[in-house]
C-alpha positions in Angstrom: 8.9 -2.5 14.2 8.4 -3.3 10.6 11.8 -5.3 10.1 10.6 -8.0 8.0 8.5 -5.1 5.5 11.8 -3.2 5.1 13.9 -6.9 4.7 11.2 -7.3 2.0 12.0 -4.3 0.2 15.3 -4.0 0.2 15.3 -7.6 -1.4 13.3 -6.9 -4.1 15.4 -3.5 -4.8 18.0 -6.4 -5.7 15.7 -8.3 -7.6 16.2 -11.4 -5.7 13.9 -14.2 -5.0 12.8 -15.2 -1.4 14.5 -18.8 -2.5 17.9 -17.2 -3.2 17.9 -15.5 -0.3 17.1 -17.9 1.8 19.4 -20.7 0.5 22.6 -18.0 0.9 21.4 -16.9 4.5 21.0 -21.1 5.4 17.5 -20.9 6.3 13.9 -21.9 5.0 12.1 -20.1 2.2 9.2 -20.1 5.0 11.1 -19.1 7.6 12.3 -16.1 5.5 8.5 -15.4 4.2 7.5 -15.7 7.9 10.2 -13.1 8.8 9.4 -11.0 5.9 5.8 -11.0 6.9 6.5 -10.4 10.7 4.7 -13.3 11.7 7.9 -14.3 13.2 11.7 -12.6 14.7 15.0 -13.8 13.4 17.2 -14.3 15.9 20.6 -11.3 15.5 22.4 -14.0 13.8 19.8 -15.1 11.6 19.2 -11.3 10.6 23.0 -11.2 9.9 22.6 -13.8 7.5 19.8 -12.6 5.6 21.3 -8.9 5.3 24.4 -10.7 4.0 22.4 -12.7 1.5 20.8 -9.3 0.4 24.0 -7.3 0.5 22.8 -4.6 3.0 23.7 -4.2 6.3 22.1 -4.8 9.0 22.7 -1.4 11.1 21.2 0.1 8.5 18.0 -2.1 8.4 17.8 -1.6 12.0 17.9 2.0 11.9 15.7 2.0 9.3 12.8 0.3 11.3 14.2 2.8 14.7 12.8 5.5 11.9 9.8 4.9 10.3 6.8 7.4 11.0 4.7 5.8 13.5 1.9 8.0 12.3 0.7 10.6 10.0 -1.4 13.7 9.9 -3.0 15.5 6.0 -4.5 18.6 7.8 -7.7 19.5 6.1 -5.5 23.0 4.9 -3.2 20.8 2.8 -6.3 20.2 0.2 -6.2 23.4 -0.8 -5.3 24.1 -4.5 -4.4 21.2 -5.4 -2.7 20.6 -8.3 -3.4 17.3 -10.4 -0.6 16.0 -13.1 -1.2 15.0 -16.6 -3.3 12.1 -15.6 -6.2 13.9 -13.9 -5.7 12.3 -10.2 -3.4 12.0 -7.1 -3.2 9.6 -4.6 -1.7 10.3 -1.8 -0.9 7.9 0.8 -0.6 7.6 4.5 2.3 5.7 4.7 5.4 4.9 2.4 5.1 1.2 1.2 7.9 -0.3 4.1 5.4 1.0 6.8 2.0 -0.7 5.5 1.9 -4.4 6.4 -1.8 -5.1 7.0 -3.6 -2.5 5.3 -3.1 0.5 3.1 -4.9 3.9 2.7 -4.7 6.9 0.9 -6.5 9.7 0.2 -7.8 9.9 -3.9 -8.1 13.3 -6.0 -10.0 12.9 -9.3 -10.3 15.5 -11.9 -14.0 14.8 -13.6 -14.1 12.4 -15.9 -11.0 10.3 -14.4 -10.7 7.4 -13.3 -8.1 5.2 -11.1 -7.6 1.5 -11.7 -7.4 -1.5 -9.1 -3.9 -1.8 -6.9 -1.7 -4.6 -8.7 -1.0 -7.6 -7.1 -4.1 -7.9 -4.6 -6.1 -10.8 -3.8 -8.1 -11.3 -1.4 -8.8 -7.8 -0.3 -11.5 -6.2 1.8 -11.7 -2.5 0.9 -13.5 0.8 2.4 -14.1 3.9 -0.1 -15.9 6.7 1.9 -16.6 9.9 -0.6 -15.4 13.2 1.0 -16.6 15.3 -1.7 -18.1 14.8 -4.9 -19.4 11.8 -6.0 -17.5 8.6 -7.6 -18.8 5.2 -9.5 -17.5 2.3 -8.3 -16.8 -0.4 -10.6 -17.3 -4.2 -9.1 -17.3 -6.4 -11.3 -20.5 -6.2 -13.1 -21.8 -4.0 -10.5 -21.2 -0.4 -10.6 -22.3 1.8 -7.1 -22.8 5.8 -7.3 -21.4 6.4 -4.4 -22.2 10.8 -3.5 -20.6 12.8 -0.6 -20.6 11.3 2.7 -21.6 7.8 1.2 -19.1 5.3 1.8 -19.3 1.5 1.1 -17.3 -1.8 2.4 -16.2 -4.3 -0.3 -14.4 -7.3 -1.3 -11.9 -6.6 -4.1 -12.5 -7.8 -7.6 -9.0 -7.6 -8.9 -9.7 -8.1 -12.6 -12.0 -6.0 -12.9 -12.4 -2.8 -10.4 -12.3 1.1 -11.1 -13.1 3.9 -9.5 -13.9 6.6 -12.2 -15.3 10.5 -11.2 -18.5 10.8 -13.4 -19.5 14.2 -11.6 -19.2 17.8 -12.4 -16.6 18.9 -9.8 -13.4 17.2 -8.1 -14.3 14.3 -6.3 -12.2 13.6 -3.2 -12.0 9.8 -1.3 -11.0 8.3 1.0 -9.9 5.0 0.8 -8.6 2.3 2.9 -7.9 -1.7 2.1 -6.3 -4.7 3.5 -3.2 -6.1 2.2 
């Protein structure tokens, strides 16, 4: 159960700090952190609290967490005519963010030409790209791999200054997964 994940959304929703929360629900801004990063259980009282000091309730966080998609399936079908907005990619993901807690994956779809940026607010990240069709440059700092279909590489993140950009003549499909 990802209670701490959905706690940690639903605070932020309110834009409000783990410090505020924690001094309204009477515990430590660790302790909260801890909780928020399931690394450890707040007792039903404590969880009480900390709803409180969010303004939610805690049936609903509970049923929340009794709820979320324990797994997903894109069937190869769904890739099919797909259609790309304004910006010349897609990225669709596994799992909606209050489910991802270690790592997150999604599956890119780059128009040629186009390029996708490095997730926001990362640090130290270890990342897999594996190219399902097409081929794809991958920006690492001052290294860039050509990666083709069926290549696939394992990476630590360079947050400032990552891409992944399609330089081939068709659509260029990826697969990527990374840690949080």
């Amino acid at each position: 159960m990802n209670l701490g994940a959905i706690l940690r959304q639903k605070r932020k929703e309110k834009k409000l700090t783990l410090k505020t929360v924690a001094e309204r629900a009477g515990i430590s801004e660790g302790f909260l952190s801890q909780v928020e990063n399931d690394v450890n259980s707040p007792s039903v009282d404590t969880l009480v609290k900390i709803c409180s000091a969010i303004g939610t309730e805690p049936g609903d966080v509970l049923n929340q967490a009794r709820k979320m998609e324990k797994w997903v399936i894109i069937r190869k079908a769904e890739w099919k005519d797909v259609e790309l907005p304004h910006s010349g990619f897609i990225t669709r993901r596994f799992f909606p963010p209050e489910n991802r807690s270690i790592i997150d994956s999604s599956v890119l779809v780059l128009e040629q030409g186009r390029q996708i940026p490095v997730r926001k607010n990362i640090k130290n990240s270890q990342e897999v790209l594996c190219v399902l069709k097409g081929a794809v440059d991958l920006v690492l700092g001052d290294d860039t791999l050509n990666l083709s279909q069926g290549d696939s590489v394992h990476y630590s993140s360079v947050p400032d200054r990552q891409m992944i950009t399609n330089n081939s003549k068709e659509l260029a499909i990826v697969l990527w997964v990374g840690t949080l």
